[in-house]
N, C-alpha and C positions, 0 to 999 in steps of 0.2 A: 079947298078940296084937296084930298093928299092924291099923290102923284100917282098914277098907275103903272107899276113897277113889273116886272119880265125875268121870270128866274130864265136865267142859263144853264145846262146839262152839266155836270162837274165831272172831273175823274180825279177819286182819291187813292192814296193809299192809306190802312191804318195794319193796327197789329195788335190783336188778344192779348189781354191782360193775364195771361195763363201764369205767369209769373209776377204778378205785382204785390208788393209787398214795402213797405219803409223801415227801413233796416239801418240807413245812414240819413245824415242831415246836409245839404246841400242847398238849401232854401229856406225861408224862415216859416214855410207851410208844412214841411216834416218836421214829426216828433218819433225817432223810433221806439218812444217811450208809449205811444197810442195803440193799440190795437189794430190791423188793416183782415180786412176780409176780402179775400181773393174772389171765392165763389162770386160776393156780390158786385164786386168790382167788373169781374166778368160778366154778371148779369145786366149789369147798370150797361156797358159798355154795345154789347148786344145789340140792347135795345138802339143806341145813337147807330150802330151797322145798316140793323132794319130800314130805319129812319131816313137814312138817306138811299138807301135805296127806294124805297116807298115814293122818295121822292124824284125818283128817274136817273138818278147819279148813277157813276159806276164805281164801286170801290173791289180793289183790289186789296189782300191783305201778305204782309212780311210776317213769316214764321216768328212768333218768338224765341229768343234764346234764353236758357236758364241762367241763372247768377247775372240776369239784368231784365231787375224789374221796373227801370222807368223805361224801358222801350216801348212800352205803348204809345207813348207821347211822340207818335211818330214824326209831328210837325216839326220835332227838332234833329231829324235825322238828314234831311235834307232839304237843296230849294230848287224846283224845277220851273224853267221858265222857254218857250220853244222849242223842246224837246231837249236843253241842255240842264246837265245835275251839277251843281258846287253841293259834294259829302259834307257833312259836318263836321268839326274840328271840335270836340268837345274839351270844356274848359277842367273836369274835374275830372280826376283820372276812375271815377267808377260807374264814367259813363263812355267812357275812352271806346270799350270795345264795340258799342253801337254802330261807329259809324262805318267800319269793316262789313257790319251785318247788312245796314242799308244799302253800303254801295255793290257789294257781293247780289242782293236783288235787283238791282237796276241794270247790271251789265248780264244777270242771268236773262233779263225782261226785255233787251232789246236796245236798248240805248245804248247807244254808240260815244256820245259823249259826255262821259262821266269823270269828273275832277273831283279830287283828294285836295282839301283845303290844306294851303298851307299857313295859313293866320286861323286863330282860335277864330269859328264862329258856330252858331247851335242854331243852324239851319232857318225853317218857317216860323221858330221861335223869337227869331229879334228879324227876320228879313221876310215884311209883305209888301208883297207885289197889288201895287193901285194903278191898273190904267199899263201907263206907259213908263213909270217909275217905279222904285224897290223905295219904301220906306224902311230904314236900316238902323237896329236901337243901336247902343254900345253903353255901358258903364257899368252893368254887373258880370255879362257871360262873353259876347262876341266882341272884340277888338276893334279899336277903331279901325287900323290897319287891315281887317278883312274888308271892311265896305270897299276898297276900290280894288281888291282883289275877283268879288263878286259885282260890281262892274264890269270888269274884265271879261268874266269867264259867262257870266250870263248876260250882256249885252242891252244896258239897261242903266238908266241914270240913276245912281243910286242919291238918298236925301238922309244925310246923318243924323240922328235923334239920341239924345242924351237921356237915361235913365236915370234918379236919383232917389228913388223909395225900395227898398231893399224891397219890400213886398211883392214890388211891379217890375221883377226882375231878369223881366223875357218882355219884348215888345209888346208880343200878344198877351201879355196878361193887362196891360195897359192902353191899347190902341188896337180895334179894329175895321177891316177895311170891309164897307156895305157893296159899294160899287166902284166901277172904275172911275170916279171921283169923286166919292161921299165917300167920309168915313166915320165913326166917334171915337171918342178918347174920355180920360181922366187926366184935366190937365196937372195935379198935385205930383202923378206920376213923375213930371219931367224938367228939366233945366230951363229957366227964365229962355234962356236965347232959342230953344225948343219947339217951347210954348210959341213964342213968336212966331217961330218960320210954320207952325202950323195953322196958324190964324191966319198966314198969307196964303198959306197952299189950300187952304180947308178954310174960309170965314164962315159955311155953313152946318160945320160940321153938330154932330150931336153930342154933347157936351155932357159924361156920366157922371153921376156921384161919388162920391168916395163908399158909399155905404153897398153901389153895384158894383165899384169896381171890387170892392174886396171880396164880394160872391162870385167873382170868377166871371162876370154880365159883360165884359170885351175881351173874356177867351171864347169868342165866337165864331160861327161860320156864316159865313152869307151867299147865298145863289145870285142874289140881283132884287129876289123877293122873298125868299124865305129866309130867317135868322133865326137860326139855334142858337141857343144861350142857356145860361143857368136860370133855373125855375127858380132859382130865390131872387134872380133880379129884375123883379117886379115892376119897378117904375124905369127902368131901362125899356120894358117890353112894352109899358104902356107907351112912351116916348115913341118908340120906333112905328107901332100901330099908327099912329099920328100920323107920322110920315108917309106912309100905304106901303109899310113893310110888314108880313106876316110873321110874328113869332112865335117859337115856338120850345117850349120850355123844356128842358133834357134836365134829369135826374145823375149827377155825374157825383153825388156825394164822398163816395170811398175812393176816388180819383180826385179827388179835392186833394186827401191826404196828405198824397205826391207835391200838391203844387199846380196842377194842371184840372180844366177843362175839352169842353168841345174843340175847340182848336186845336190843343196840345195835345187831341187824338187825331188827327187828319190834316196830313200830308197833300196840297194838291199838284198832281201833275198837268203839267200847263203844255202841252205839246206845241210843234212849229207849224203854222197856219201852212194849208196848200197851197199847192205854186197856181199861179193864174193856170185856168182853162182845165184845173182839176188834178194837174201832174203829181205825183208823190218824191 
């Protein structure tokens, strides 16, 4: 009998595609030889806004800036865990000015503790947080050398993960996290020694195809019970149904373009639990 599962309240950030366009190549998912349609992008995009509100979340949205149009992919602009931000250090210089813009939001927004990475790393894109630990990718965008920087500064065991398919070259396009200790992955994504340490930390994890993960089916989100995911990955969604997860299929096609999915729009802010007896 599949498990009876308990969404939790989320608070994200994300950011309108009012500029999105593929104009350079930076991953092997752009072509700026393809055509991109903004309107629909922003339409598609809407709809996942809706969505999560509909579903009790709070999202907050950063202004976009023009002349940078993967800024919607808010998850790599930063990673907030107890009400502390590590910015993102982005690896390619034409995505360099993002992380000016997210942290300029976040000290506009109240956060008092906001850090300017000093090792390359791309935010909620290679760094999710499961539970009580950061799974932490590195081998195409963030440094190994950032993981225990974001240790440091976000207060949290991090668990290093090697990337090795050019394709699956953000964490989150390869591994996502269901609950604070269930997660799924595509194991083809990653390094033999990897794969291991995730079969130790995760032996019941859900285990995608290579056919989901190239649909973008664990650049996902999860409450606890609901999981958005891509509508093309099908046997992902039946999988998780199994489980007593409800999915729930998002149309992010013309954000495919980029490289990105549902995750690689929403940024979560994880603030710092109240002090016993309810003090702030």
């Amino acid at each position: 009998m599949p498990i009876q599962r308990t969404a939790r309240r989320r608070h994200y950030l994300m950011c309108r595609p009012s500029h999105f366009t593929v104009d350079y190549r930076i991953n092997p998912w752009m072509d700026p030889a393809k055509p991109t349609d903004t309107a629909l992008a922003v339409l598609q995009w809407e709809r996942l806004y809706a969505l999560f509100q509909e579903l009790g979340h709070t999202v907050e949205l950063v202004e976009p800036v023009p002349g940078l149009p993967d800024m919607v992919y808010a998850a790599n602009g930063a990673t907030v865990l107890n009400g502390r931000v590590l910015v993102a250090n982005f690896r390619h210089a034409e995505r360099a000015a993002e992380a000016p813009a997210y942290q300029a939001w976040f000290e506009r927004n109240g956060y008092t503790e906001v850090h300017a990475a000093r090792h390359v790393n791309e935010g909620e894109g290679d760094y999710l947080v499961a539970g009580d630990r950061i799974l932490a990718g590195t081998g195409f965008r963030t440094h190994r050398a950032a993981h225990a920087e974001a240790e440091h500064v976000l207060g949290a065991p991090v668990v290093s993960l090697t990337l090795v398919d050019p394709r699956f070259y953000h964490l989150d396009t390869a591994l996502a996290v269901l609950d604070d200790d269930e997660i799924m992955y595509f194991p083809g994504a990653f390094s033999a020694e990897s794969r291991a340490t995730l079969r130790e930390l995760y032996p019941d994890a859900l285990i995608a195809t290579e056919a989901d993960a190239e649909a973008f089916g664990l650049n996902a989100v999860s409450d606890g019970r609901h999981v958005l995911l891509s509508q093309t990955a099908r046997d992902l969604a039946d999988r998780l149904a199994e489980r007593g997860f409800e999915p729930i299929g998002v149309d992010l096609s013309e954000l495919f373009k980029g490289g990105g999915s549902v995750k690689c729009c929403t940024l979560e802010l994880r603030h710092a639990a109240p002090a016993p007896g309810g003090a702030q």
